[in-house]
C-alpha positions in Angstrom: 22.3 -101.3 156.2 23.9 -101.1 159.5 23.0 -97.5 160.3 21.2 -94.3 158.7 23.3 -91.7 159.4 22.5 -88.0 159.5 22.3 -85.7 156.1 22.2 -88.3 153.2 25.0 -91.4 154.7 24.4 -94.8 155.3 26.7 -97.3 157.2 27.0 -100.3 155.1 28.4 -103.7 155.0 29.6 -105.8 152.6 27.2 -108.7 150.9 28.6 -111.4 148.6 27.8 -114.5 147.1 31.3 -115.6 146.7 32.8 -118.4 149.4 34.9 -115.9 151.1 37.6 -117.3 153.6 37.0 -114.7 156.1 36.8 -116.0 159.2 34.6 -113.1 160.5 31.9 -114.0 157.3 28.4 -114.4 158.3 26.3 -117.1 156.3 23.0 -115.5 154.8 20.3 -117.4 152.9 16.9 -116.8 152.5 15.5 -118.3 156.0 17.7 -115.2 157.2 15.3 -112.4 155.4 12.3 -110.6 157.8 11.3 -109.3 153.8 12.5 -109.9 150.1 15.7 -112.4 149.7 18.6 -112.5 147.4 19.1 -115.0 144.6 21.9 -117.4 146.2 23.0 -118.7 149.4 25.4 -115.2 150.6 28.5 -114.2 153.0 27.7 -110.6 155.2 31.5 -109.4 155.4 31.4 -107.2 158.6 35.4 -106.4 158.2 33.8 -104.7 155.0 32.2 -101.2 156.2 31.5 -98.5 154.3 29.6 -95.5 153.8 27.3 -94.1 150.4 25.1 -91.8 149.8 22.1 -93.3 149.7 20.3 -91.5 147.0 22.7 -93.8 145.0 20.8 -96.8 146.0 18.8 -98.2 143.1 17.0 -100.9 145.1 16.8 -103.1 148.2 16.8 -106.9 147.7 15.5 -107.3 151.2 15.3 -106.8 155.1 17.8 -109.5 157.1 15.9 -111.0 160.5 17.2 -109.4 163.9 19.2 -112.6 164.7 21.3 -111.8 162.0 22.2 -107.9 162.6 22.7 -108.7 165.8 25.3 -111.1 165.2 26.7 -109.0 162.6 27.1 -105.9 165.3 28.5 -107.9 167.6 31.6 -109.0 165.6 32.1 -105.7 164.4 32.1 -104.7 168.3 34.6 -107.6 169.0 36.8 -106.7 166.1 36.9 -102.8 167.5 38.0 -104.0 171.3 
């Protein structure tokens, strides 16, 4: 989750376990996670944003470390300059 937004939003961005040729793609594995993991080695998309509702979310596989975010912020700040 990149941001909670007022009322019931979230900012989200796209996590995959497919190799992804994006050159923007952020490796995550499970050194990455503060709390919980994910199964396989993943790819954070950050040229993937979206928003949900978030009383659609079932469950939460984990928390990602602040390295990580951060990076993740930063790339979509670079790609919005």
């Amino acid at each position: 989750m990149l941001a909670n937004l007022p009322g019931n939003d979230i900012l989200l961005c796209q996590i995959t376990s497919q190799n992804t040729r994006d050159i923007f793609s952020v490796p995550l594995t499970v050194a990455d996670f503060v709390q919980g993991s994910l199964p396989v080695p993943s790819n954070i998309r950050p040229t993937r944003i979206f928003t949900a509702d978030k009383r659609i979310i079932i469950k939460t596989s984990g928390t990602v470390g602040p390295i990580i975010i951060q990076r993740v912020i930063q790339i979509i700040i670079d790609l919005l300059r």
